[in-house]
N, C-alpha and C positions, 0 to 999 in steps of 0.2 A: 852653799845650799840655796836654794831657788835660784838656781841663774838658769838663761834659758839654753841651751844642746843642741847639738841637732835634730834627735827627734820632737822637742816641740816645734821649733823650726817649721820642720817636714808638717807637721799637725796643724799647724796652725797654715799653713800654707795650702793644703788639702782643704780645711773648711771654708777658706778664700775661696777657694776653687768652686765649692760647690754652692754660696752663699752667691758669689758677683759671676760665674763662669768663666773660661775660657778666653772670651773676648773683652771684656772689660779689665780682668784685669792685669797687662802692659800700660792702658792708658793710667790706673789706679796707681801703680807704681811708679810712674811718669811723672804725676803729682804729687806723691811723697817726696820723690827726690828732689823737686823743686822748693819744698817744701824746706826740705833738711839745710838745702845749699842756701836759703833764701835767708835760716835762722843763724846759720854758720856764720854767717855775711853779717849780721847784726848784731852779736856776740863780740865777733871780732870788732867791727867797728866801737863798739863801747868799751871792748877794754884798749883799743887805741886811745881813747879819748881821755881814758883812765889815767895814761902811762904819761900821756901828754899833762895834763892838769897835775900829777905830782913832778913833771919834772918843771913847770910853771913855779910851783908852788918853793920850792928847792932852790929856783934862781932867784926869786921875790925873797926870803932866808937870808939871802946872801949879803 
């Protein structure tokens, strides 16, 4: 229950439409993705870093 479907989707993608227009928004989605790929990227790095510092931690135990 509340998850979003395709008709919000489609809804929420029409009031985009009418709020930024036609032409704006390819660039606006442009910058989301950048966005997403940019927090993906430093997510991951941290939990690299994670995995690193317990196995540090494991050989220091030893």
């Amino acid at each position: 229950m509340g998850g979003m479907g395709g008709p919000s989707i489609i809804l929420i993608i029409i009031v985009a439409l009418l709020i930024f227009g036609p032409g704006k928004l390819p660039e606006m989605g442009k910058v989301a993705g950048n966005t997403l790929r940019e927090f993906k990227n430093a997510t991951k790095g941290l939990a690299d870093d994670s995995e690193e510092h317990k196995k540090e931690d494991k050989q220091n135990q030893r």
